[in-house]
Gaussian input, Z-matrix of N, CA and C with variables (Angstrom, degrees):
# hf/3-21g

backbone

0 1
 N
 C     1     B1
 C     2     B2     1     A1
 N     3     B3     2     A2     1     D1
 C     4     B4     3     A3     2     D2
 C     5     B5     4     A4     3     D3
 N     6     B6     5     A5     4     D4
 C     7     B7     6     A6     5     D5
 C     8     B8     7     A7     6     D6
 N     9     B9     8     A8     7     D7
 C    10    B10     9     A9     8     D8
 C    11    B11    10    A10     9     D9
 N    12    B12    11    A11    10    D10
 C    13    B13    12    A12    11    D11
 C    14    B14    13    A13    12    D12
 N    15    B15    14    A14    13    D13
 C    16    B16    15    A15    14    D14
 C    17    B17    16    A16    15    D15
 N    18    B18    17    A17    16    D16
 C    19    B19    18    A18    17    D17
 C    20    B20    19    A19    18    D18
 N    21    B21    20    A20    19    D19
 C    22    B22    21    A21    20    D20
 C    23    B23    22    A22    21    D21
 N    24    B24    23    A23    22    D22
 C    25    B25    24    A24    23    D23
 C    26    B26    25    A25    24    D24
 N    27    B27    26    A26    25    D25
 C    28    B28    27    A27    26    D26
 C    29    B29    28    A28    27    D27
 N    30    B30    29    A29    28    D28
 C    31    B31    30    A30    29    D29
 C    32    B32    31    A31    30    D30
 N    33    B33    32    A32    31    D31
 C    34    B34    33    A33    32    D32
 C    35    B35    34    A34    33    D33
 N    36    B36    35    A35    34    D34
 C    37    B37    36    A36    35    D35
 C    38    B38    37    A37    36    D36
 N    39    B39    38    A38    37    D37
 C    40    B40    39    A39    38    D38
 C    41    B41    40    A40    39    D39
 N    42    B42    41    A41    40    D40
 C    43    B43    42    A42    41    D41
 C    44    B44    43    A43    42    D42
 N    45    B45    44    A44    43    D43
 C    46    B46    45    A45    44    D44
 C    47    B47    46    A46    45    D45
 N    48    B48    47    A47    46    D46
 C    49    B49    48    A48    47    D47
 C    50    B50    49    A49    48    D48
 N    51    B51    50    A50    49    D49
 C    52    B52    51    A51    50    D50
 C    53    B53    52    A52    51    D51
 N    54    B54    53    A53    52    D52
 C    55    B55    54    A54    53    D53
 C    56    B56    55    A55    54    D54
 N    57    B57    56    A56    55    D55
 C    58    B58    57    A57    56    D56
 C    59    B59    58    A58    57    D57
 N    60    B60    59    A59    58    D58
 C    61    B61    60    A60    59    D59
 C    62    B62    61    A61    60    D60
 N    63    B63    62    A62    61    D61
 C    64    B64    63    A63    62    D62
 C    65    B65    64    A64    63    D63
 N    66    B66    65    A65    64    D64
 C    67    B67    66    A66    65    D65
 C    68    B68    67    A67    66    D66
 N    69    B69    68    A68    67    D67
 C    70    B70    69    A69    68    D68
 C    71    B71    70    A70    69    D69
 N    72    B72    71    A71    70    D70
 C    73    B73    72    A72    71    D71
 C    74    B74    73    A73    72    D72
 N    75    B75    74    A74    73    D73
 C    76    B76    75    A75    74    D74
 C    77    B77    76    A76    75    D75
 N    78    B78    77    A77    76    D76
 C    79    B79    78    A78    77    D77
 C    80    B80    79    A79    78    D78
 N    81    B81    80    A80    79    D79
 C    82    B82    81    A81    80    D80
 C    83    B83    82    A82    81    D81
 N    84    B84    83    A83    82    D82
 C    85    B85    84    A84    83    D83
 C    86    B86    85    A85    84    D84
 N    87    B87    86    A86    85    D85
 C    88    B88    87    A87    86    D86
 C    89    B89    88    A88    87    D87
 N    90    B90    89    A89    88    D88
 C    91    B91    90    A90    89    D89
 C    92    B92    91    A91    90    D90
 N    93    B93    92    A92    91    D91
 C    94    B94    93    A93    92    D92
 C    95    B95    94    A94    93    D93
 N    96    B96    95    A95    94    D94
 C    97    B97    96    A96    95    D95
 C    98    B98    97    A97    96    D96
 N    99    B99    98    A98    97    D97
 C   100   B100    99    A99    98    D98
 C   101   B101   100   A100    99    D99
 N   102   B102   101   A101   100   D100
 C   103   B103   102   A102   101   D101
 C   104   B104   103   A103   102   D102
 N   105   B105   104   A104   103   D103
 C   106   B106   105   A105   104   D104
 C   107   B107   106   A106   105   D105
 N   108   B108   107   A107   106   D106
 C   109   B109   108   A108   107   D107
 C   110   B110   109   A109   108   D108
 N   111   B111   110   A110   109   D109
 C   112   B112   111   A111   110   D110
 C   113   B113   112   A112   111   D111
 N   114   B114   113   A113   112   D112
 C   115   B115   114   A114   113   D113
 C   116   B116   115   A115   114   D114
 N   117   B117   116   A116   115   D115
 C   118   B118   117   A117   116   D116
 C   119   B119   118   A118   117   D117
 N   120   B120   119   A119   118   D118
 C   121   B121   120   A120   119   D119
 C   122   B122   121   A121   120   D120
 N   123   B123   122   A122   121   D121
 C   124   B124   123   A123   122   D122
 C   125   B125   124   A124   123   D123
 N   126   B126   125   A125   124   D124
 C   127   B127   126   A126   125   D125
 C   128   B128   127   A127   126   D126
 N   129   B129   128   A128   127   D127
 C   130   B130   129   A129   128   D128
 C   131   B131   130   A130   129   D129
 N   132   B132   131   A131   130   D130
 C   133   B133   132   A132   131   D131
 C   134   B134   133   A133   132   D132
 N   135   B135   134   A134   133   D133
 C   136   B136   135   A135   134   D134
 C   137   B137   136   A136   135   D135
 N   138   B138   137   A137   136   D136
 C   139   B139   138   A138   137   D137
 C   140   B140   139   A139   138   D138
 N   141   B141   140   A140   139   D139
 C   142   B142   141   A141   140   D140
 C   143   B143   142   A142   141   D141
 N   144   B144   143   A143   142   D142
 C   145   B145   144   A144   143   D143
 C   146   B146   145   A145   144   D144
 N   147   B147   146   A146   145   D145
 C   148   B148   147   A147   146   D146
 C   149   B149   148   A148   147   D147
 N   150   B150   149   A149   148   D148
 C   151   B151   150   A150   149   D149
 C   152   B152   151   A151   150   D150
 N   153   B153   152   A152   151   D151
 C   154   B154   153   A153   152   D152
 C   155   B155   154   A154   153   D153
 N   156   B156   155   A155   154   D154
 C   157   B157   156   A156   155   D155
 C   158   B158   157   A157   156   D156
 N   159   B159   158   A158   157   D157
 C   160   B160   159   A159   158   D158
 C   161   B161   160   A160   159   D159
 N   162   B162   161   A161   160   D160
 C   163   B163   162   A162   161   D161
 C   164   B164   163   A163   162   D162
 N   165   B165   164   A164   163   D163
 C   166   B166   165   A165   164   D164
 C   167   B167   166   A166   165   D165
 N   168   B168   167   A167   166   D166
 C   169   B169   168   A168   167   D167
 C   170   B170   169   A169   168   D168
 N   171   B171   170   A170   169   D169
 C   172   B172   171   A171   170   D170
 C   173   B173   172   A172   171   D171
 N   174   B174   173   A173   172   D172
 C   175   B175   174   A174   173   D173
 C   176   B176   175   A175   174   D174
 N   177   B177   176   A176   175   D175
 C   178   B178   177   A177   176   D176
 C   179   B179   178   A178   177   D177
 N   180   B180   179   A179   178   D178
 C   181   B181   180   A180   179   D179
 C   182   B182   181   A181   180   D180
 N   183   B183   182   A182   181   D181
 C   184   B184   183   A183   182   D182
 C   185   B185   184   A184   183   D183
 N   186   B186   185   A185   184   D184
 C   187   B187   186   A186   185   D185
 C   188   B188   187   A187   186   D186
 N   189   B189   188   A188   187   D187
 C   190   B190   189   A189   188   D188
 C   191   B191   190   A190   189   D189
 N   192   B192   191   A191   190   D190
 C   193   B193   192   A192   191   D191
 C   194   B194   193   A193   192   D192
 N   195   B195   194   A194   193   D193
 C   196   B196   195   A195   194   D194
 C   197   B197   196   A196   195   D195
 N   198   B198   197   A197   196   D196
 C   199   B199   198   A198   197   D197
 C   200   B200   199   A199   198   D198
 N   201   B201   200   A200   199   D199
 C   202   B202   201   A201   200   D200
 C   203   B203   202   A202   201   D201
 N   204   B204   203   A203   202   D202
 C   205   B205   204   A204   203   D203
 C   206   B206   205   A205   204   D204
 N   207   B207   206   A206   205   D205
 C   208   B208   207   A207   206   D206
 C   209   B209   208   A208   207   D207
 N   210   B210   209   A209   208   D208
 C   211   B211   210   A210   209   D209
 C   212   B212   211   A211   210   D210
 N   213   B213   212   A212   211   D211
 C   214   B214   213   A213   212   D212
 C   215   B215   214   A214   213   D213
 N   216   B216   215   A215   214   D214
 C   217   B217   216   A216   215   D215
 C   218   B218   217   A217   216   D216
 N   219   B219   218   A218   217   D217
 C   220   B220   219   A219   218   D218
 C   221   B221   220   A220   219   D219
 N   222   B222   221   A221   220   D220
 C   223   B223   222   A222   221   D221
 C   224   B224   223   A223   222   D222
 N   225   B225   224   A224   223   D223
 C   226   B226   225   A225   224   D224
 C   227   B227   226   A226   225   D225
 N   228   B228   227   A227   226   D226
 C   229   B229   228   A228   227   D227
 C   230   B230   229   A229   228   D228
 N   231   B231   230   A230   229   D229
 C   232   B232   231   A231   230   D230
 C   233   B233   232   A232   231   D231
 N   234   B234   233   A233   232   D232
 C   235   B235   234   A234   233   D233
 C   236   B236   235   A235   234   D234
 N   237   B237   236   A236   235   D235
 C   238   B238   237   A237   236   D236
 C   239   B239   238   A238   237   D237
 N   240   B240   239   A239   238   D238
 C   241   B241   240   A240   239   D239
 C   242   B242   241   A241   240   D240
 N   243   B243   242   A242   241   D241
 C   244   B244   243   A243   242   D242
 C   245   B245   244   A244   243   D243
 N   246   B246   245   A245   244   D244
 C   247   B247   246   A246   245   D245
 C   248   B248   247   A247   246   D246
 N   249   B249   248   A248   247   D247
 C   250   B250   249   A249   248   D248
 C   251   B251   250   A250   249   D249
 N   252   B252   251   A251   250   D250
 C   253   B253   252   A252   251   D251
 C   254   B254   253   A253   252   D252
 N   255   B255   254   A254   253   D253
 C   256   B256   255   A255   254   D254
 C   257   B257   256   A256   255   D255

   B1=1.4457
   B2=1.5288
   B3=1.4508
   B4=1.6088
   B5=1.1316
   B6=1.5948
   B7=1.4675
   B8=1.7748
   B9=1.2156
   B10=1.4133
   B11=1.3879
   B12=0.7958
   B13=1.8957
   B14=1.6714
   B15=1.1116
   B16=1.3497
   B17=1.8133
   B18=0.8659
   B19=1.9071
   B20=1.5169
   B21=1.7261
   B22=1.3731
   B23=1.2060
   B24=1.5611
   B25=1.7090
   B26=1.8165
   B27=0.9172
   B28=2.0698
   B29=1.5313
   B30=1.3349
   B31=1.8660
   B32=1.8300
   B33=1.2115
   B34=1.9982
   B35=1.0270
   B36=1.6378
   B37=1.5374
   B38=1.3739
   B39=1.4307
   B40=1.8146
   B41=1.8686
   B42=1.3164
   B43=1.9121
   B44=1.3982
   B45=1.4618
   B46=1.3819
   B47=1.4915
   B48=1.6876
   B49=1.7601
   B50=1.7989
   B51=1.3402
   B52=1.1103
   B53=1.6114
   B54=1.0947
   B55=1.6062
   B56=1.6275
   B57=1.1969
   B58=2.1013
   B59=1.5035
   B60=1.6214
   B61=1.4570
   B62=1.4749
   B63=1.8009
   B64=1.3004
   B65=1.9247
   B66=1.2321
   B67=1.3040
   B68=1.5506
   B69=1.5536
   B70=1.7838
   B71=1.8662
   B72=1.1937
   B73=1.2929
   B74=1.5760
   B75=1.2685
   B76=2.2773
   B77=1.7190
   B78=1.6532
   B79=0.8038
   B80=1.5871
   B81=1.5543
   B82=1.4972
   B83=2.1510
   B84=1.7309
   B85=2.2031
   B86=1.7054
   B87=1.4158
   B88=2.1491
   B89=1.3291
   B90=1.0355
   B91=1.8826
   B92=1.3561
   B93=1.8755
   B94=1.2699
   B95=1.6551
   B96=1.1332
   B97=2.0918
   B98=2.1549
   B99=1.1581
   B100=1.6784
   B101=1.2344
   B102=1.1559
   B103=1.8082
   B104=2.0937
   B105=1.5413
   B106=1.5301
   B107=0.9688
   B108=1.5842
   B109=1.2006
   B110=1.9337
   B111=1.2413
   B112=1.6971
   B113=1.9001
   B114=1.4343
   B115=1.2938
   B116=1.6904
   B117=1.6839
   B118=1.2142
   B119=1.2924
   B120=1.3321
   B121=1.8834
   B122=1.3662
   B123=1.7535
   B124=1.3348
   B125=1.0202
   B126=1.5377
   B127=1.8029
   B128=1.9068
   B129=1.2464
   B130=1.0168
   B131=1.3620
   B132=1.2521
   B133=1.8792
   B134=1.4957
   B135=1.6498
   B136=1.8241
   B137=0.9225
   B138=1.6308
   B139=1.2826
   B140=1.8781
   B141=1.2870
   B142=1.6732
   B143=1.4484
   B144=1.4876
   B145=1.7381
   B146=1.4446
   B147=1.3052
   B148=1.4167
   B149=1.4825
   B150=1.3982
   B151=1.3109
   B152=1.3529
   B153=1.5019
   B154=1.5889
   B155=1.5293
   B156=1.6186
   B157=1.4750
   B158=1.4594
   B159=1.1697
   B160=1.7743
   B161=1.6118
   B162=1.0834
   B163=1.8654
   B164=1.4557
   B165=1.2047
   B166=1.6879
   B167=1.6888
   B168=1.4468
   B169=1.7415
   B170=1.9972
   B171=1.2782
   B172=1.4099
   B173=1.9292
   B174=1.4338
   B175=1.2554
   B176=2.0955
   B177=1.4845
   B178=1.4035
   B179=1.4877
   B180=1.5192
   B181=1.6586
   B182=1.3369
   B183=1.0380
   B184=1.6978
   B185=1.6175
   B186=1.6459
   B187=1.0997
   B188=1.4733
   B189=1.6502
   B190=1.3055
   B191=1.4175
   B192=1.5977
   B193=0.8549
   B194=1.7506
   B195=1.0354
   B196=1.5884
   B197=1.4330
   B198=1.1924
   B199=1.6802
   B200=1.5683
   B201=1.0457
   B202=1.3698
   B203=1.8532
   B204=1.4205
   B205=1.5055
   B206=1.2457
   B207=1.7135
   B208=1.6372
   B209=1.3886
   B210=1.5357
   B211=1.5853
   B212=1.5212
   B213=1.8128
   B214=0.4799
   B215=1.6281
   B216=1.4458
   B217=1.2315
   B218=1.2420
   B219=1.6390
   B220=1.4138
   B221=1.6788
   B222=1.6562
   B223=0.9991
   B224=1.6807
   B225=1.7899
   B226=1.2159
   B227=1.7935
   B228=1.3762
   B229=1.2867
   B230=1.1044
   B231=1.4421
   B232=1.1669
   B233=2.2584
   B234=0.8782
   B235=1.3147
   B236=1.7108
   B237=1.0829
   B238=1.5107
   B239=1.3308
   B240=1.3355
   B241=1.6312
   B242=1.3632
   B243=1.5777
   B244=1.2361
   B245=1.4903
   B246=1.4770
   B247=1.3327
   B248=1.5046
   B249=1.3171
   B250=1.8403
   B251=1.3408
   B252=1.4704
   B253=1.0918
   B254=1.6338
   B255=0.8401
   B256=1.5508
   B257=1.8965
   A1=108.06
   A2=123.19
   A3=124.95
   A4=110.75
   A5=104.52
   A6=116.95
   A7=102.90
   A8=129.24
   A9=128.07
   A10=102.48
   A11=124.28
   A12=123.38
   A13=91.39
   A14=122.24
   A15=117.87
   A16=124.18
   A17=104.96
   A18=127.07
   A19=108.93
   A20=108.97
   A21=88.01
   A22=144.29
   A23=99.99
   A24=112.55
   A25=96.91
   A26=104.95
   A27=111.91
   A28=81.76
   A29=87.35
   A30=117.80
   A31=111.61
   A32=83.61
   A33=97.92
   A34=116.16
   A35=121.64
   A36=112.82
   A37=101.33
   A38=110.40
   A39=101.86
   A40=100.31
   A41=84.34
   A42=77.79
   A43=107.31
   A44=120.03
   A45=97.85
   A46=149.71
   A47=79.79
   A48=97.40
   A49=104.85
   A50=135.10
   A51=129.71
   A52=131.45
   A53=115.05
   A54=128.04
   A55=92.33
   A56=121.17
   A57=112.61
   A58=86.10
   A59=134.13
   A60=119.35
   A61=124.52
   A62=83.33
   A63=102.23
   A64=92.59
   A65=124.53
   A66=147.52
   A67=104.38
   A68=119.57
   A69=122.81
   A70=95.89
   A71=134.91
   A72=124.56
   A73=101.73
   A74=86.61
   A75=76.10
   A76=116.75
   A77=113.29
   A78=119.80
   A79=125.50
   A80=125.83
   A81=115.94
   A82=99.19
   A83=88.32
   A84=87.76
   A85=86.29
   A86=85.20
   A87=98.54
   A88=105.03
   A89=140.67
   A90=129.40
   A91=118.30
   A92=102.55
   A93=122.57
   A94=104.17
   A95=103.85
   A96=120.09
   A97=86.44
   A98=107.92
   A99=120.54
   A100=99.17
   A101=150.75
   A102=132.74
   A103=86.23
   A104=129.88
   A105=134.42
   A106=102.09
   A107=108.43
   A108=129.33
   A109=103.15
   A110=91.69
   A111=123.97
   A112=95.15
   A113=108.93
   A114=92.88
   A115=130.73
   A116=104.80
   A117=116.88
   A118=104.27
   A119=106.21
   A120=125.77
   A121=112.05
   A122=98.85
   A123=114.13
   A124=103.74
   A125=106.24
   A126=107.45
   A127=125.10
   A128=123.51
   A129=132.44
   A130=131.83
   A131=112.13
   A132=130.60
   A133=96.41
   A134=118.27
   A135=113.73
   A136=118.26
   A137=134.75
   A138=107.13
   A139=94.65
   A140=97.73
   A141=107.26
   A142=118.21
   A143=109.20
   A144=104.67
   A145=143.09
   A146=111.22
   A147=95.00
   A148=115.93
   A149=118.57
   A150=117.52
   A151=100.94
   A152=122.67
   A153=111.34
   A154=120.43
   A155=116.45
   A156=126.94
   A157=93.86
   A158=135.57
   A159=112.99
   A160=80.65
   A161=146.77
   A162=135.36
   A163=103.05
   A164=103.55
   A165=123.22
   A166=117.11
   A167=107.49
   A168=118.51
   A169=88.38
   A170=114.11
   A171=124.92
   A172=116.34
   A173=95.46
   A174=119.75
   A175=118.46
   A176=98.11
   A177=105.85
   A178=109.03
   A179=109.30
   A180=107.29
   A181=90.39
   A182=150.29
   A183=134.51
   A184=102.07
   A185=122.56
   A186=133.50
   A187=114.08
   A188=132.36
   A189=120.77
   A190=102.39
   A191=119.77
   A192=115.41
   A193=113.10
   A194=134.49
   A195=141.40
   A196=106.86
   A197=103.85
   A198=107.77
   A199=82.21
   A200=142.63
   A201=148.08
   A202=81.00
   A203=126.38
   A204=129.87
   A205=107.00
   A206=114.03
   A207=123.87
   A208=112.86
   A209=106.13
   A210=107.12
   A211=112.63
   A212=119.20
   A213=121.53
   A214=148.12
   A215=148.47
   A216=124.12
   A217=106.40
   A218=127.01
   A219=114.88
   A220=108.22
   A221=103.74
   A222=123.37
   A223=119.07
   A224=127.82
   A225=100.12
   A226=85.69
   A227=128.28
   A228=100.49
   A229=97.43
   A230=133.50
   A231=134.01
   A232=113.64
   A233=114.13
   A234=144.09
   A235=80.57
   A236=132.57
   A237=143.95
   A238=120.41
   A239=121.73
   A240=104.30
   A241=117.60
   A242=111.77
   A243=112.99
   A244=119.02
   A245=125.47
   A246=144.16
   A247=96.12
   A248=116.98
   A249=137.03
   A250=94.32
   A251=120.74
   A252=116.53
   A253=135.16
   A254=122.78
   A255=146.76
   A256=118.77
   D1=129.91
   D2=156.30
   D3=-32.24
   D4=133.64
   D5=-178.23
   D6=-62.51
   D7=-33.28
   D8=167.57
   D9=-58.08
   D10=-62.01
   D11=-153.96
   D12=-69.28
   D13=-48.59
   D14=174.64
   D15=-46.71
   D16=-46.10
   D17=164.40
   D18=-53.15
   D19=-64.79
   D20=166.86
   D21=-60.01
   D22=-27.97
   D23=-177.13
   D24=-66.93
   D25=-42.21
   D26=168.26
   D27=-25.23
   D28=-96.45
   D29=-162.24
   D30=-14.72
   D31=-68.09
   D32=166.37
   D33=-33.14
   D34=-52.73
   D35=-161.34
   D36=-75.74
   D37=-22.23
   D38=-153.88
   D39=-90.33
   D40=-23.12
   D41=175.91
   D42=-80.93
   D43=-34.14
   D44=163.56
   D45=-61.26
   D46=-30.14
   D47=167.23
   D48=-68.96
   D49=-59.22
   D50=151.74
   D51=-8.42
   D52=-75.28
   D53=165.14
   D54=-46.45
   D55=-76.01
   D56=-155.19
   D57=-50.99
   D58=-69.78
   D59=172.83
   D60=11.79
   D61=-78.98
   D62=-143.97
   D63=-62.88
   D64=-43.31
   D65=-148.98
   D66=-86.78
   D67=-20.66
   D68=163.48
   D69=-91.74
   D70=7.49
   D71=179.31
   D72=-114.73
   D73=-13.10
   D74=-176.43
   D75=92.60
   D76=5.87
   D77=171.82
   D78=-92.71
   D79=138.84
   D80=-152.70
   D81=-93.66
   D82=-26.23
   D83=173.34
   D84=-149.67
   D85=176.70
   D86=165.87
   D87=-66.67
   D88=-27.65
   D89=178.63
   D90=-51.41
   D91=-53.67
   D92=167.53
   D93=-42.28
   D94=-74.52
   D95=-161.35
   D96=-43.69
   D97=-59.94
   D98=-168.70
   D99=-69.11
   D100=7.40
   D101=179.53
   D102=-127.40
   D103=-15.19
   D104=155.35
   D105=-38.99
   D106=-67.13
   D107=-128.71
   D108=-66.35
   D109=-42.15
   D110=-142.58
   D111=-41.73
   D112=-38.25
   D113=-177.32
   D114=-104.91
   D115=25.44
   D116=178.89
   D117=-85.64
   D118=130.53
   D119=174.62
   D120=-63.35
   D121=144.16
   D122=178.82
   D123=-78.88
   D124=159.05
   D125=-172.21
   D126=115.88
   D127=150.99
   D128=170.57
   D129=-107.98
   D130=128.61
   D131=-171.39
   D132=-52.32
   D133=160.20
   D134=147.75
   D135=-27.86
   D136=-20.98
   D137=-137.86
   D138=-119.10
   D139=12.88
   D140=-176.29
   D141=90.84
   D142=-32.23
   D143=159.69
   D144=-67.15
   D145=157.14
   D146=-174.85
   D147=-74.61
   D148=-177.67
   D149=174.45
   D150=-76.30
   D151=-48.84
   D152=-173.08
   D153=-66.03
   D154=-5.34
   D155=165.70
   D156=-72.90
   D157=-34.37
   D158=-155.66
   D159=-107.68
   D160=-41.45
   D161=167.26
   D162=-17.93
   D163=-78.94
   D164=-168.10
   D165=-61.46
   D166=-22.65
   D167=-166.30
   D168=-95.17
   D169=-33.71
   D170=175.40
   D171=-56.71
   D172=-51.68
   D173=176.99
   D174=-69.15
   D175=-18.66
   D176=-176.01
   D177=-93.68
   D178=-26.54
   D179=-179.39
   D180=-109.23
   D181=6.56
   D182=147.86
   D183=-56.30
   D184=-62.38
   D185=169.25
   D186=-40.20
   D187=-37.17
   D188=-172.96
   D189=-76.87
   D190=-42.60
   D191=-163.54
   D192=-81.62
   D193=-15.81
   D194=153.10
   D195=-39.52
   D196=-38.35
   D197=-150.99
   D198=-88.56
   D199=-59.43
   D200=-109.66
   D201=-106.82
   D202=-30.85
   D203=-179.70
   D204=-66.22
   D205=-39.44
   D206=173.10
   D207=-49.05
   D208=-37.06
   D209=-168.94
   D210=61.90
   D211=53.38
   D212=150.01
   D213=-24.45
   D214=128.97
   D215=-173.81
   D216=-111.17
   D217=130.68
   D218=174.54
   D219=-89.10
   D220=140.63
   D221=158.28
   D222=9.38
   D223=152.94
   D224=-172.16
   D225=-102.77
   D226=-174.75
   D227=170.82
   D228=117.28
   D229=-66.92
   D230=-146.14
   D231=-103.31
   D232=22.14
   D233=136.72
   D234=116.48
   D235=84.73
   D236=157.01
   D237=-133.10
   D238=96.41
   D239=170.88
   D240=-42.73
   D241=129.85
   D242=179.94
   D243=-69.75
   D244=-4.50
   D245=-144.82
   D246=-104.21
   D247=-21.49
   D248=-143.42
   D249=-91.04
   D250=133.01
   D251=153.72
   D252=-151.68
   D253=154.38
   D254=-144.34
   D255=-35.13

């Protein structure tokens, strides 16, 4: 592959990986995720993580758990009796 075409294909993956990111955090672009972010402290918890690891890990099970109050239904298909319930 051209060393160009190769770079872009780079480029591609990472904005896509970017976008799914941004889109399992509840964020709508990176401005959004970066203007969150802005007032999480530098530095690391006891536990060896950073603070902006437990911001964002905070922000992902707020999101599970929203979702999970909806009682979301998954798809039929995907080995769930559709009949089944909670």
């Amino acid at each position: 592959m051209p060393d160009g075409l190769q770079q872009y294909v780079n480029l591609e993956n990472r904005l896509v990986l970017l976008a799914w990111l941004n889109s399992l955090l509840g964020y709508r672009s990176n401005g959004e995720l970066l203007e969150n972010c802005k007032t999480v402290g530098e530095g690391f918890g006891a536990d060896g993580h950073s603070f902006l690891y437990h911001h964002l890990i905070a922000r992902r099970r707020g999101r599970l758990r929203a979702r999970q109050r909806l009682d979301v239904v998954e798809p039929v298909g995907r080995g769930r009796d559709p009949q089944e319930h909670h």
